[in-house]
N, CA, C and O atoms as a GROMACS GRO file, in nm:
protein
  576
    1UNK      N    1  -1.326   3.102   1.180
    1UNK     CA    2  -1.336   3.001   1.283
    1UNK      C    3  -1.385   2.870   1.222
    1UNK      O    4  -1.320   2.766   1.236
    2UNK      N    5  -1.515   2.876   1.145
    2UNK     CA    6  -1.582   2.757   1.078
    2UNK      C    7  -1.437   2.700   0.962
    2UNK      O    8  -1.406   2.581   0.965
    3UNK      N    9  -1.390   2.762   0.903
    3UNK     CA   10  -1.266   2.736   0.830
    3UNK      C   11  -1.124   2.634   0.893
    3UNK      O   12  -1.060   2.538   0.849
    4UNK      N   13  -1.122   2.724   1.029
    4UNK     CA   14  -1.017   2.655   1.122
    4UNK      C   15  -1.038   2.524   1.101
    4UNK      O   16  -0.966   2.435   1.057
    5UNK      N   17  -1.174   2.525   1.149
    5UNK     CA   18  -1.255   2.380   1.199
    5UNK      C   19  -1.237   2.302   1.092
    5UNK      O   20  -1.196   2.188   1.110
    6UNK      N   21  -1.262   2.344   0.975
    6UNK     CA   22  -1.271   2.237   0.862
    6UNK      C   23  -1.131   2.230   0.844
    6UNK      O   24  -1.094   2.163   0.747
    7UNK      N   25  -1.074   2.265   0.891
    7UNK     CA   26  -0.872   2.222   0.819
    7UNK      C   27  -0.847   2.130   0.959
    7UNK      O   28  -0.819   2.011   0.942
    8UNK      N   29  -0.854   2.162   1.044
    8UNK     CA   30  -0.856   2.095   1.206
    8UNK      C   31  -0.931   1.946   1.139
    8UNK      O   32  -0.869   1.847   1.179
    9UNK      N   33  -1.016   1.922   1.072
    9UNK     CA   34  -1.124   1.803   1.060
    9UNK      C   35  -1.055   1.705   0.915
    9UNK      O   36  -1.061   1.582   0.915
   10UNK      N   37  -1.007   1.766   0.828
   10UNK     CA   38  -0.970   1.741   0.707
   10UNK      C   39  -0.824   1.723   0.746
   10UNK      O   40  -0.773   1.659   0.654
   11UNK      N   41  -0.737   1.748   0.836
   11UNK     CA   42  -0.627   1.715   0.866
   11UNK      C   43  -0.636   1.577   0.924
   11UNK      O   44  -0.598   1.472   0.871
   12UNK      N   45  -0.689   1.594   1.036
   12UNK     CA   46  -0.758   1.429   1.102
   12UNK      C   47  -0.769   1.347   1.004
   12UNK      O   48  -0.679   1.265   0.992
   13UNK      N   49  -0.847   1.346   0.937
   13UNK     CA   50  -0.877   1.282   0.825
   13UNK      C   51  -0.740   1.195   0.733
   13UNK      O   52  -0.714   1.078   0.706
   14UNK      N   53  -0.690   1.309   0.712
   14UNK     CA   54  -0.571   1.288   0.613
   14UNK      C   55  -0.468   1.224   0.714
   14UNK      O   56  -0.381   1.158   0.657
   15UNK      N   57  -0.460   1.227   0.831
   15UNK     CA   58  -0.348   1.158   0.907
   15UNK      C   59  -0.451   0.995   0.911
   15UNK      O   60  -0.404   0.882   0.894
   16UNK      N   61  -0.555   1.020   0.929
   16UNK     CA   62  -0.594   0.846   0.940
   16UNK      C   63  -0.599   0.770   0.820
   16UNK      O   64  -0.559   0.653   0.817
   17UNK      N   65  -0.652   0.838   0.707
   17UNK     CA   66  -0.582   0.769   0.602
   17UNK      C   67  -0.459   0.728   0.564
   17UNK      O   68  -0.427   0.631   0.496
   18UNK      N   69  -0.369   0.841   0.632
   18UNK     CA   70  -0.188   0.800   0.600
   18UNK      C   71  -0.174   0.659   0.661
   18UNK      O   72  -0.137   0.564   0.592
   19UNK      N   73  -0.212   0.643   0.826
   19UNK     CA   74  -0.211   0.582   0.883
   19UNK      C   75  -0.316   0.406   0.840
   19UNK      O   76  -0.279   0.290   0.855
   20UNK      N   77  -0.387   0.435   0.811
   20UNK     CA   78  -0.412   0.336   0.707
   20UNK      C   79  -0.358   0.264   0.570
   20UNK      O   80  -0.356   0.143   0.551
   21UNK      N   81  -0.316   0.369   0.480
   21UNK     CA   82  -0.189   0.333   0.396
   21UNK      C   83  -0.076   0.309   0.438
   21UNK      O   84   0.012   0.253   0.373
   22UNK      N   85  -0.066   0.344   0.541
   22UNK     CA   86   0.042   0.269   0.625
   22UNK      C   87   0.028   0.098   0.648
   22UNK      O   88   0.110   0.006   0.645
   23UNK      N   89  -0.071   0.104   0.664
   23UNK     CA   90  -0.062  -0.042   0.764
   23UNK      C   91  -0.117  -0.138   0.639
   23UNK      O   92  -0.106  -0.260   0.643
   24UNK      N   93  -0.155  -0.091   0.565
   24UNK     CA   94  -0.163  -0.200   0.428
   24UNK      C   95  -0.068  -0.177   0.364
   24UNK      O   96  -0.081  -0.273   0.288
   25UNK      N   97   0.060  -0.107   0.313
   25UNK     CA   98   0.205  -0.136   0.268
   25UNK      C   99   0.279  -0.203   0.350
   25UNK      O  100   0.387  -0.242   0.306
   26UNK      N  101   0.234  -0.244   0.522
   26UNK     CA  102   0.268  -0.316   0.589
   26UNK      C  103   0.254  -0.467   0.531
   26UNK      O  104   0.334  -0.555   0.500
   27UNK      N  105   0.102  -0.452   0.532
   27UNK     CA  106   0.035  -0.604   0.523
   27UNK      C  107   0.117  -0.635   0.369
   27UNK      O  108   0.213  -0.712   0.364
   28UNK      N  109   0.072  -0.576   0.267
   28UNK     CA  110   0.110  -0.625   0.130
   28UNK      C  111   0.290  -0.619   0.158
   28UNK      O  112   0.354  -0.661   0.062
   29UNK      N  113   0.345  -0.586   0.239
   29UNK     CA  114   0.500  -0.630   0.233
   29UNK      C  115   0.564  -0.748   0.315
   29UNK      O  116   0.678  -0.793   0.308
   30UNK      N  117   0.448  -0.789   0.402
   30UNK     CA  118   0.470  -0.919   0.455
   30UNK      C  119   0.424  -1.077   0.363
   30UNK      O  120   0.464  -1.192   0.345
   31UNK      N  121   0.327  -0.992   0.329
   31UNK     CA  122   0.269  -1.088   0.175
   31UNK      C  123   0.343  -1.074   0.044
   31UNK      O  124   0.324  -1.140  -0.059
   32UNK      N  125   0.397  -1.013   0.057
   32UNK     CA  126   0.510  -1.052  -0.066
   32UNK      C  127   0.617  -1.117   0.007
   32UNK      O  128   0.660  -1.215  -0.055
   33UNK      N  129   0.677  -1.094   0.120
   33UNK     CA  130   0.766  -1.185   0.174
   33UNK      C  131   0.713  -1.326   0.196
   33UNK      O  132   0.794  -1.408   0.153
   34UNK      N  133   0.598  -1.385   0.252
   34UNK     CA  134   0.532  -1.494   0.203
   34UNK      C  135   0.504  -1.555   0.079
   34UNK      O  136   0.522  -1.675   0.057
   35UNK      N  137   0.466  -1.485   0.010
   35UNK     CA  138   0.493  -1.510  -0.178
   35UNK      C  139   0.651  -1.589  -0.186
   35UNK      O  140   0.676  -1.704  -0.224
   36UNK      N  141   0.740  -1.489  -0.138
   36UNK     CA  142   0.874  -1.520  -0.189
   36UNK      C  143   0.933  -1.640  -0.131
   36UNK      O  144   1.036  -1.687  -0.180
   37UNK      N  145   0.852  -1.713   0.014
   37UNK     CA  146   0.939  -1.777   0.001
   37UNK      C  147   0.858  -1.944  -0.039
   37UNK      O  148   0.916  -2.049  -0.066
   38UNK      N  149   0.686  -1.913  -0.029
   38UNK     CA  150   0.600  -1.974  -0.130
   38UNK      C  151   0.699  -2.058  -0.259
   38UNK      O  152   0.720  -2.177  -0.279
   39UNK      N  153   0.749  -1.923  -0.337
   39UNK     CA  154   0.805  -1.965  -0.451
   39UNK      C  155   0.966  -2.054  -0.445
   39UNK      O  156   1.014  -2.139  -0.521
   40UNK      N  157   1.018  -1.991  -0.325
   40UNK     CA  158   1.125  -2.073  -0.303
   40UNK      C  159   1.133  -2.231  -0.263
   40UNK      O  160   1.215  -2.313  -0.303
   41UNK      N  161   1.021  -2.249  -0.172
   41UNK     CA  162   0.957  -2.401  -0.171
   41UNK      C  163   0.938  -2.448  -0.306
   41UNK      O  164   0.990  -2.545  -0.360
   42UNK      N  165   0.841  -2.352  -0.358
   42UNK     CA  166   0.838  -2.421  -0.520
   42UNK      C  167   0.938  -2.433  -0.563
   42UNK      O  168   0.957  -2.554  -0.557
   43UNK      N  169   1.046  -2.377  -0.617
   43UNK     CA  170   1.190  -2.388  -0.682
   43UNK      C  171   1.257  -2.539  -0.627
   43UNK      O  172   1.310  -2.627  -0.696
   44UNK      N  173   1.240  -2.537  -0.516
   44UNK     CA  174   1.368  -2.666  -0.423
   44UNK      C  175   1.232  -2.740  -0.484
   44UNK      O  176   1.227  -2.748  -0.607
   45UNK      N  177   1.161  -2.774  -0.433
   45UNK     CA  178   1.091  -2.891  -0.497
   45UNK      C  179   1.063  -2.929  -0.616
   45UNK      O  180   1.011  -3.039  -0.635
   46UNK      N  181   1.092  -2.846  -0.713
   46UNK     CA  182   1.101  -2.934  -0.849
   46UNK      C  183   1.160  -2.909  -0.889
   46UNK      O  184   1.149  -2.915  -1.011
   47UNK      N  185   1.304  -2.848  -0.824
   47UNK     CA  186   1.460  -2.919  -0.846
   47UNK      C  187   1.509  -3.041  -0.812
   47UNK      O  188   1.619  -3.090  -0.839
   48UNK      N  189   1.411  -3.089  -0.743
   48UNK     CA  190   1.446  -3.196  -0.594
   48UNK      C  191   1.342  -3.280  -0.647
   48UNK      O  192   1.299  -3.355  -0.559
   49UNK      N  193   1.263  -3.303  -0.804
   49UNK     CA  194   1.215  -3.452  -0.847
   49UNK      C  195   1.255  -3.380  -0.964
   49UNK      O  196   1.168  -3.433  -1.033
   50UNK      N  197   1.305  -3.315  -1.034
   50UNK     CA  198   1.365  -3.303  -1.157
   50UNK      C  199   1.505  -3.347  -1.135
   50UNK      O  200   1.560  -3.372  -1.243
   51UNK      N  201   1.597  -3.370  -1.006
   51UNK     CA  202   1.719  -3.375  -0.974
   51UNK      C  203   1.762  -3.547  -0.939
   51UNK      O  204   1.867  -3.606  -0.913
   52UNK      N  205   1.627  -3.584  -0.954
   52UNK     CA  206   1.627  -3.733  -0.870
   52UNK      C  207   1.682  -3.828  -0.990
   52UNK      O  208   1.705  -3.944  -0.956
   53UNK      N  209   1.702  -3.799  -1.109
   53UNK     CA  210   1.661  -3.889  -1.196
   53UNK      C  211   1.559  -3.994  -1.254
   53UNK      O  212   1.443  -4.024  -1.226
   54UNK      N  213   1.650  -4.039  -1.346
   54UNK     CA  214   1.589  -4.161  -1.391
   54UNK      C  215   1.589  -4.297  -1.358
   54UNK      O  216   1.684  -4.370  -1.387
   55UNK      N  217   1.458  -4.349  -1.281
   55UNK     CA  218   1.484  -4.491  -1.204
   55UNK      C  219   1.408  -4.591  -1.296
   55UNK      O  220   1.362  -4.694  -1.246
   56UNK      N  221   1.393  -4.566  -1.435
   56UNK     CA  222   1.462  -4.712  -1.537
   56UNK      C  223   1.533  -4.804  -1.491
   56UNK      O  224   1.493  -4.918  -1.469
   57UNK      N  225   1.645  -4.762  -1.474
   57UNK     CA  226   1.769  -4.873  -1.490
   57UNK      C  227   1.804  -4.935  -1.343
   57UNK      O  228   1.870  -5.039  -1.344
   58UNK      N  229   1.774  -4.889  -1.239
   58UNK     CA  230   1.718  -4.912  -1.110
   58UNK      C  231   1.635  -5.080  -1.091
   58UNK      O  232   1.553  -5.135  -1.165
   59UNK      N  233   1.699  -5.128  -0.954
   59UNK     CA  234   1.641  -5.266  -0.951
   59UNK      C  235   1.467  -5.193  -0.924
   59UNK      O  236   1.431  -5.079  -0.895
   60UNK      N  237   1.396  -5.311  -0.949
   60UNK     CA  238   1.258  -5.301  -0.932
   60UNK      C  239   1.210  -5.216  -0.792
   60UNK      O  240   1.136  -5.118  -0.793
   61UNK      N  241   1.262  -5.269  -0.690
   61UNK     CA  242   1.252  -5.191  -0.552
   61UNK      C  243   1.285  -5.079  -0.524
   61UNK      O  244   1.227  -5.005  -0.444
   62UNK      N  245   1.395  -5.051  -0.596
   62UNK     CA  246   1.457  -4.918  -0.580
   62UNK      C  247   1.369  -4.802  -0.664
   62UNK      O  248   1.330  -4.694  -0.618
   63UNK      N  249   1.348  -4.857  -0.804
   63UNK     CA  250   1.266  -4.776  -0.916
   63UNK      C  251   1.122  -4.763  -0.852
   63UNK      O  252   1.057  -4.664  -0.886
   64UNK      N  253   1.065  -4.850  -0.764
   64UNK     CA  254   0.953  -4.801  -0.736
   64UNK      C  255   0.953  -4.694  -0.660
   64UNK      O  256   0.880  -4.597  -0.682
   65UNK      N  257   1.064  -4.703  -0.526
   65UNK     CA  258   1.119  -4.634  -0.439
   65UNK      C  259   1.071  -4.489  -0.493
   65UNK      O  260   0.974  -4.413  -0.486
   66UNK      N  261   1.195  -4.496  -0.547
   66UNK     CA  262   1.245  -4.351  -0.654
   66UNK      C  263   1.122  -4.335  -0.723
   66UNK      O  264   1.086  -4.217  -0.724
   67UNK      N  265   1.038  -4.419  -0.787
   67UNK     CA  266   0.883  -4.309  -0.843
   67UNK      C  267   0.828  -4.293  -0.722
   67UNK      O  268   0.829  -4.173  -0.693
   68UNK      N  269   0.780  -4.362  -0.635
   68UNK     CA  270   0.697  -4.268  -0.526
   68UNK      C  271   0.738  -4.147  -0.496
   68UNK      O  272   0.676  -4.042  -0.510
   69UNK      N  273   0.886  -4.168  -0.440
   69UNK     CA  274   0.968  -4.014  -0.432
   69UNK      C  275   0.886  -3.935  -0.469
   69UNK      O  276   0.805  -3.868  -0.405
   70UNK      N  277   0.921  -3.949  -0.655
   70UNK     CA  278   0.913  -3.842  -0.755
   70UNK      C  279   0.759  -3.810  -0.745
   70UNK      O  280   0.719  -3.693  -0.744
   71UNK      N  281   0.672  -3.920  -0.739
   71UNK     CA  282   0.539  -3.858  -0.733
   71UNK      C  283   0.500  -3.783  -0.607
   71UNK      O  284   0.425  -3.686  -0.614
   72UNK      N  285   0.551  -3.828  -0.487
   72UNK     CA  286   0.507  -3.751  -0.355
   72UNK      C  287   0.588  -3.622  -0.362
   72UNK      O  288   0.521  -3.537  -0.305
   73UNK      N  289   0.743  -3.549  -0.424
   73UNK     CA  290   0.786  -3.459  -0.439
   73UNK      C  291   0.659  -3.354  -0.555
   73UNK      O  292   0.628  -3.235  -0.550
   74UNK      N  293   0.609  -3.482  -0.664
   74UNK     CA  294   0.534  -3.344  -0.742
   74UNK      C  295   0.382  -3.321  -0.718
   74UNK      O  296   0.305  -3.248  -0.780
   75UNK      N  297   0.360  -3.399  -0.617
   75UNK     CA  298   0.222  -3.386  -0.502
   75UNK      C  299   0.243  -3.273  -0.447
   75UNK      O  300   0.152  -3.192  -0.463
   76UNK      N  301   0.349  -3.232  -0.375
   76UNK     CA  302   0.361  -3.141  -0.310
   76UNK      C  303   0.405  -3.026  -0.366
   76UNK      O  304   0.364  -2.926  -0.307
   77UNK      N  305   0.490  -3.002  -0.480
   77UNK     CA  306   0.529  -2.887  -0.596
   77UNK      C  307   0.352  -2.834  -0.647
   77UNK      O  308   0.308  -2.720  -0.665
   78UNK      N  309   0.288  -2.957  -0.658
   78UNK     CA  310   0.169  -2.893  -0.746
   78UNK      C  311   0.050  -2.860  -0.628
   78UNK      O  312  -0.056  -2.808  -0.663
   79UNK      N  313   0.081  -2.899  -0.467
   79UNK     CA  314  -0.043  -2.841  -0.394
   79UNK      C  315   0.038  -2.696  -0.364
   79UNK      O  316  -0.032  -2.597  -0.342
   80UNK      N  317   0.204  -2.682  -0.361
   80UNK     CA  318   0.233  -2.483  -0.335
   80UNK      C  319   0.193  -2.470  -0.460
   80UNK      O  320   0.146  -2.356  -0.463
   81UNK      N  321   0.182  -2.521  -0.572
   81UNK     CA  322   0.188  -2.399  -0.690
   81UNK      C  323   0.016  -2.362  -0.622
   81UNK      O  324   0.011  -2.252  -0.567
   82UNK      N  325  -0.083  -2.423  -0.623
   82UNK     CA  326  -0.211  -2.394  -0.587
   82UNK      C  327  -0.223  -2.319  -0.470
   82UNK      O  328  -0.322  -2.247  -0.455
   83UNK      N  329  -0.107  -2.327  -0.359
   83UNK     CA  330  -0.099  -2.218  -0.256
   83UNK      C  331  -0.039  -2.109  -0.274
   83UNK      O  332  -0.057  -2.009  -0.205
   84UNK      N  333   0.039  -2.115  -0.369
   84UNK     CA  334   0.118  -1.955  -0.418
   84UNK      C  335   0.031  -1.913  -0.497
   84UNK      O  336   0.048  -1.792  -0.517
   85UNK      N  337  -0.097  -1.976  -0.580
   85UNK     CA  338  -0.160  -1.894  -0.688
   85UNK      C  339  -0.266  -1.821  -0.596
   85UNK      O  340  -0.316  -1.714  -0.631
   86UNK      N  341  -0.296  -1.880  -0.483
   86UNK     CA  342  -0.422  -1.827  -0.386
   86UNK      C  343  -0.376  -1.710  -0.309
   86UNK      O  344  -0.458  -1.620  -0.295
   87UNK      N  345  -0.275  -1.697  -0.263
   87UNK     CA  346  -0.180  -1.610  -0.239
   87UNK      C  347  -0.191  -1.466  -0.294
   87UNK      O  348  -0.218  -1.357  -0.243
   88UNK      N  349  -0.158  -1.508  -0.420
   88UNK     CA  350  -0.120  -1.417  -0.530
   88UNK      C  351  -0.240  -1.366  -0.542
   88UNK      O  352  -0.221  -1.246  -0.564
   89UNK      N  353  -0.351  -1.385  -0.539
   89UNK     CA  354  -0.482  -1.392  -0.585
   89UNK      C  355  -0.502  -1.240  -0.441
   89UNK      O  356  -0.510  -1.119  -0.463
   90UNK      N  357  -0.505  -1.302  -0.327
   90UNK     CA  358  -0.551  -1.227  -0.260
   90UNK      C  359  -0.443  -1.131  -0.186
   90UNK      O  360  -0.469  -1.062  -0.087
   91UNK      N  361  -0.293  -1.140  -0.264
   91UNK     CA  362  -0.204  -1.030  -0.249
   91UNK      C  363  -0.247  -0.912  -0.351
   91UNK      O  364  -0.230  -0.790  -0.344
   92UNK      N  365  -0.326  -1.012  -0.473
   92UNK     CA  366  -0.408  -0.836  -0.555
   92UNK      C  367  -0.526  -0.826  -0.477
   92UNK      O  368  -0.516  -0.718  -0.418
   93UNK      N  369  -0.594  -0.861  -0.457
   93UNK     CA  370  -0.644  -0.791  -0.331
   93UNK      C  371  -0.604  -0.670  -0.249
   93UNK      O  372  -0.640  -0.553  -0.264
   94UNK      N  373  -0.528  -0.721  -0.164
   94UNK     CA  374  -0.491  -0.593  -0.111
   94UNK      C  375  -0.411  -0.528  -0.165
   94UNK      O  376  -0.411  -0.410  -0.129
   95UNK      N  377  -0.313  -0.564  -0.267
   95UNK     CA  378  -0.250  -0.408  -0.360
   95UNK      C  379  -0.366  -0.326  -0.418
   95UNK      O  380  -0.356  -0.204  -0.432
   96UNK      N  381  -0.488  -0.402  -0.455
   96UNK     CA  382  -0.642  -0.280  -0.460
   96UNK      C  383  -0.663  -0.214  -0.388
   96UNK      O  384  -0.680  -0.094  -0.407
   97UNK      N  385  -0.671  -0.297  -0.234
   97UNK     CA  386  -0.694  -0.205  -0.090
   97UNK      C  387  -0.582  -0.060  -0.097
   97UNK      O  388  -0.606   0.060  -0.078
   98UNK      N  389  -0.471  -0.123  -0.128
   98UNK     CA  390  -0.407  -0.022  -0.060
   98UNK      C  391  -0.375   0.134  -0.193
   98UNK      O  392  -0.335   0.251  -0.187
   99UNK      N  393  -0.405   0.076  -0.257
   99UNK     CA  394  -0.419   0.168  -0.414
   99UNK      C  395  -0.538   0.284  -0.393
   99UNK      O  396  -0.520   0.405  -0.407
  100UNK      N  397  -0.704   0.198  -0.344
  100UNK     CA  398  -0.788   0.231  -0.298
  100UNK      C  399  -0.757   0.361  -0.209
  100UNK      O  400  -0.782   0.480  -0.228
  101UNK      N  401  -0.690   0.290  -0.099
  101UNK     CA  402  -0.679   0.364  -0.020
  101UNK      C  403  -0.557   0.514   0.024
  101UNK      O  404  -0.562   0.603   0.110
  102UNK      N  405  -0.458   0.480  -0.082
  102UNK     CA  406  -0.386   0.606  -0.134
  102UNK      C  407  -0.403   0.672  -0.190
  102UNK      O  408  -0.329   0.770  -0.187
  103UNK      N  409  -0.559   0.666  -0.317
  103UNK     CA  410  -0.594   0.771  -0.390
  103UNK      C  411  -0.701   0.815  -0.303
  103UNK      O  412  -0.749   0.916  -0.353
  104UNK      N  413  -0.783   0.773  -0.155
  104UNK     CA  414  -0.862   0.860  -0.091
  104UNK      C  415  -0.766   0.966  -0.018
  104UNK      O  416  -0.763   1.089  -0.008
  105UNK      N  417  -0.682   0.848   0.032
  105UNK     CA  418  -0.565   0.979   0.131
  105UNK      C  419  -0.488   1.094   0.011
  105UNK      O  420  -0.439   1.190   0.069
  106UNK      N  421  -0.476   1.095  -0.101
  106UNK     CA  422  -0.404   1.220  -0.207
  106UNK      C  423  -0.534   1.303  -0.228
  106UNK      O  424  -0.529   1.426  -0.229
  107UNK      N  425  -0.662   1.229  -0.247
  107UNK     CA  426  -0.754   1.355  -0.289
  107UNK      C  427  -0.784   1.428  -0.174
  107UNK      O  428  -0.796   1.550  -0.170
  108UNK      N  429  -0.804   1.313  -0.037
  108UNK     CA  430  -0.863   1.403   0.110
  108UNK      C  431  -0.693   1.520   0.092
  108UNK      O  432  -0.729   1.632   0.057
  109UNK      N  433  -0.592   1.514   0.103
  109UNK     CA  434  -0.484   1.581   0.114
  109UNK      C  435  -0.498   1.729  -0.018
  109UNK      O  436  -0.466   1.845   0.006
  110UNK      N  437  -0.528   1.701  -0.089
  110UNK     CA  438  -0.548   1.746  -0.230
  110UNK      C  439  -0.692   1.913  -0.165
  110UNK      O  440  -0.703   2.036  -0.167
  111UNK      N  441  -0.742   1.823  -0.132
  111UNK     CA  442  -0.893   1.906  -0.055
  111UNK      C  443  -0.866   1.984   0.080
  111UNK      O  444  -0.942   2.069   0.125
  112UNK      N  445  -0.745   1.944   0.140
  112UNK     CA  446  -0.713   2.010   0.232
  112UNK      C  447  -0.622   2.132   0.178
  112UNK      O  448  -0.650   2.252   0.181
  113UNK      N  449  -0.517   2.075   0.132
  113UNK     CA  450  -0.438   2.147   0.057
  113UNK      C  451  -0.554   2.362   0.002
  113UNK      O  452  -0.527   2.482  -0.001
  114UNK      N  453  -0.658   2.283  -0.020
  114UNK     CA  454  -0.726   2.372  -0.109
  114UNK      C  455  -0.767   2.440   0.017
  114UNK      O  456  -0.723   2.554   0.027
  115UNK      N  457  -0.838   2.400   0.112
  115UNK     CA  458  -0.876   2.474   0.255
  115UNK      C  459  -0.757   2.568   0.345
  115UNK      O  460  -0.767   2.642   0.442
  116UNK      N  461  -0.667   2.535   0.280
  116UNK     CA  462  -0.579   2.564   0.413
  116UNK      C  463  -0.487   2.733   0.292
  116UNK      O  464  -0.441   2.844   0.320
  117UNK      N  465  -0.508   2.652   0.165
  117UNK     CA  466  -0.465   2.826   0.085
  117UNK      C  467  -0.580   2.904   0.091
  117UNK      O  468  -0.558   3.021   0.121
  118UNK      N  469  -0.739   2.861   0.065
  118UNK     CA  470  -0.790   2.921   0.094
  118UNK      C  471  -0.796   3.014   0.199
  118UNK      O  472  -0.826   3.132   0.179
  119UNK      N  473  -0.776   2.978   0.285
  119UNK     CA  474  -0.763   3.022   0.440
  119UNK      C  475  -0.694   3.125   0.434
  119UNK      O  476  -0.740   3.238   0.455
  120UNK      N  477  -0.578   3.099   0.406
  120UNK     CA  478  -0.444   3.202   0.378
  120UNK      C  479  -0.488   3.306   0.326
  120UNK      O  480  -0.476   3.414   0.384
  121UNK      N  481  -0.529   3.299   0.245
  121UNK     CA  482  -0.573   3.399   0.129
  121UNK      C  483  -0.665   3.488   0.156
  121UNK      O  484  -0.666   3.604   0.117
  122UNK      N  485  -0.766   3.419   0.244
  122UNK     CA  486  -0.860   3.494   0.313
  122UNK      C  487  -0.808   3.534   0.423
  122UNK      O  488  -0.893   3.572   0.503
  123UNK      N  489  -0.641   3.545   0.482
  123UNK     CA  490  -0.630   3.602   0.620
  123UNK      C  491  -0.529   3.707   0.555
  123UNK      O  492  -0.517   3.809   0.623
  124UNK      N  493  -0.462   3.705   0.449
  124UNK     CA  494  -0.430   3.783   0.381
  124UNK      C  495  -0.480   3.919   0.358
  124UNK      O  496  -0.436   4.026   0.401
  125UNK      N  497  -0.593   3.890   0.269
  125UNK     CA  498  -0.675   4.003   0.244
  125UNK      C  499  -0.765   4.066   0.356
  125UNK      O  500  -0.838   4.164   0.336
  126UNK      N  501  -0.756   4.008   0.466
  126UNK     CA  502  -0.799   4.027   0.574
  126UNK      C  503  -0.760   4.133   0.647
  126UNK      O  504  -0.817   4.227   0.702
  127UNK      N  505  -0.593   4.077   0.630
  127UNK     CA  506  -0.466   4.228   0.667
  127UNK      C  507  -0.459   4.315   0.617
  127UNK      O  508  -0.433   4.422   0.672
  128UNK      N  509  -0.485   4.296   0.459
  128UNK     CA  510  -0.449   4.372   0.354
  128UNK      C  511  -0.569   4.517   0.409
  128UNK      O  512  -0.528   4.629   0.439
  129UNK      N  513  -0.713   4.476   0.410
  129UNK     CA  514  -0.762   4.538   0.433
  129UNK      C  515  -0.772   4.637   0.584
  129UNK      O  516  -0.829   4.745   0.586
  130UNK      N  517  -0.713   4.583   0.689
  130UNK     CA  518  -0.684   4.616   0.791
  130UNK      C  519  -0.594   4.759   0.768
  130UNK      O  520  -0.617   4.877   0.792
  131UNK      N  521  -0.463   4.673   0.703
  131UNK     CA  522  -0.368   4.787   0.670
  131UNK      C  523  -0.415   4.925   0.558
  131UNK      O  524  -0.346   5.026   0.543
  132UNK      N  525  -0.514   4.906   0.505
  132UNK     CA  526  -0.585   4.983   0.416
  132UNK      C  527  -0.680   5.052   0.513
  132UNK      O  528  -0.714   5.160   0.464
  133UNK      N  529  -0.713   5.039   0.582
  133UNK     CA  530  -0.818   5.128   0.681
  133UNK      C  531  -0.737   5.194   0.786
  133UNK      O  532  -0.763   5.310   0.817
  134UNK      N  533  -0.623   5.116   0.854
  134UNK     CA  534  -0.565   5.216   0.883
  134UNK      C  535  -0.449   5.315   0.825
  134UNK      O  536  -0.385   5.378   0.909
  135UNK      N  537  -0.416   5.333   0.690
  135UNK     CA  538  -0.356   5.406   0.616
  135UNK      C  539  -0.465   5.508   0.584
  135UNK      O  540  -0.445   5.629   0.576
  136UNK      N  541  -0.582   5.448   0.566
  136UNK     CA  542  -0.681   5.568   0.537
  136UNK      C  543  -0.699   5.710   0.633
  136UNK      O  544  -0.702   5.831   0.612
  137UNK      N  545  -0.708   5.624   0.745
  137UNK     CA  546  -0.758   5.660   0.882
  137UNK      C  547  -0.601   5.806   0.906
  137UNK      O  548  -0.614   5.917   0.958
  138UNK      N  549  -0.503   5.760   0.859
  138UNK     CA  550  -0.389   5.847   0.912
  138UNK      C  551  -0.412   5.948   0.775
  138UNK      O  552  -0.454   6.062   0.797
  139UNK      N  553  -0.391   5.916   0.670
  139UNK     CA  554  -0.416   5.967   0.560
  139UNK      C  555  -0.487   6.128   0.603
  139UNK      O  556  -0.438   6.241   0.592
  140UNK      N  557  -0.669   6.066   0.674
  140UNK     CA  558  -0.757   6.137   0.710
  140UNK      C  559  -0.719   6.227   0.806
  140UNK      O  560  -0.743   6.348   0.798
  141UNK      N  561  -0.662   6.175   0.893
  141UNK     CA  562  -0.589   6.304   1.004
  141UNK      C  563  -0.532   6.374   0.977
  141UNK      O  564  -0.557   6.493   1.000
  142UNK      N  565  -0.392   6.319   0.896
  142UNK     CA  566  -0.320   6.411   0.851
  142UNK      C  567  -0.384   6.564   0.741
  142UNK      O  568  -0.333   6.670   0.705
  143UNK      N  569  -0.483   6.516   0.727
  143UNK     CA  570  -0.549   6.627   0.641
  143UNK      C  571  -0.649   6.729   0.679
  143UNK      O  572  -0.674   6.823   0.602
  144UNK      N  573  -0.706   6.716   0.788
  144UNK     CA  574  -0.790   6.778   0.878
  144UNK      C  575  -0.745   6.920   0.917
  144UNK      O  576  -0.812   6.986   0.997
   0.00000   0.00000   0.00000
């Protein structure tokens, strides 16, 4: 009975952890879809002042034009690179969390695993002995 109980308790267990590794392969797969498109902003934008050219040869108005461009395009390339690195930063974060939290849910599973053959084993020999007492028991009659 005390056995039941502990596989009944250690099962619980192991479903709320699943259920927890669940929901952080959630989170870390929405955060990599944020990452990705983080980086895709980055890409268009310093294609888009690497693409602008050279405003040398450009009248004075225009060349200034065209450097502000280029500087307000790599203002903004270099504040995502600082938002994709923060990102990244606290997307390892939770690939820890959720690492964390898949090796509690394999060992709690691992520990159940062990309760529940135990169990077996002990309902086994349980029969075994059952069927041994009453083989005895006929054994005994028959010989009387």
């Amino acid at each position: 009975m005390n056995n039941q109980h502990t596989i009944r308790n250690l099962s619980t267990l192991v479903e709320l952890r699943s259920n927890e590794v669940e929901k952080l392969q959630s989170e870390v797969a929405a955060k990599e879809s944020l990452r990705e498109r983080h980086q895709k902003t980055l890409d268009k934008l310093t294609q888009l002042y690497e693409s602008s050219g050279a405003s040398g040869r450009l009248p004075m108005a225009l060349a200034l034009n065209c450097g502000d461009y280029k500087q307000g395009v790599m203002a903004m390339a270099a504040s995502q690179k600082v938002n994709l690195s923060m990102h990244e930063a606290d997307m390892a974060v939770s690939q820890r969390a959720l690492t964390a939290a898949y090796v509690k849910r394999e060992v709690l599973g691992q520990v159940l695993e062990k309760h529940q053959h135990a169990a077996v084993t002990a309902q086994r020999s349980q029969e075994r002995k059952q069927h041994d007492e009453l083989a005895t028991q006929l054994w005994y009659r028959g010989h009387k």
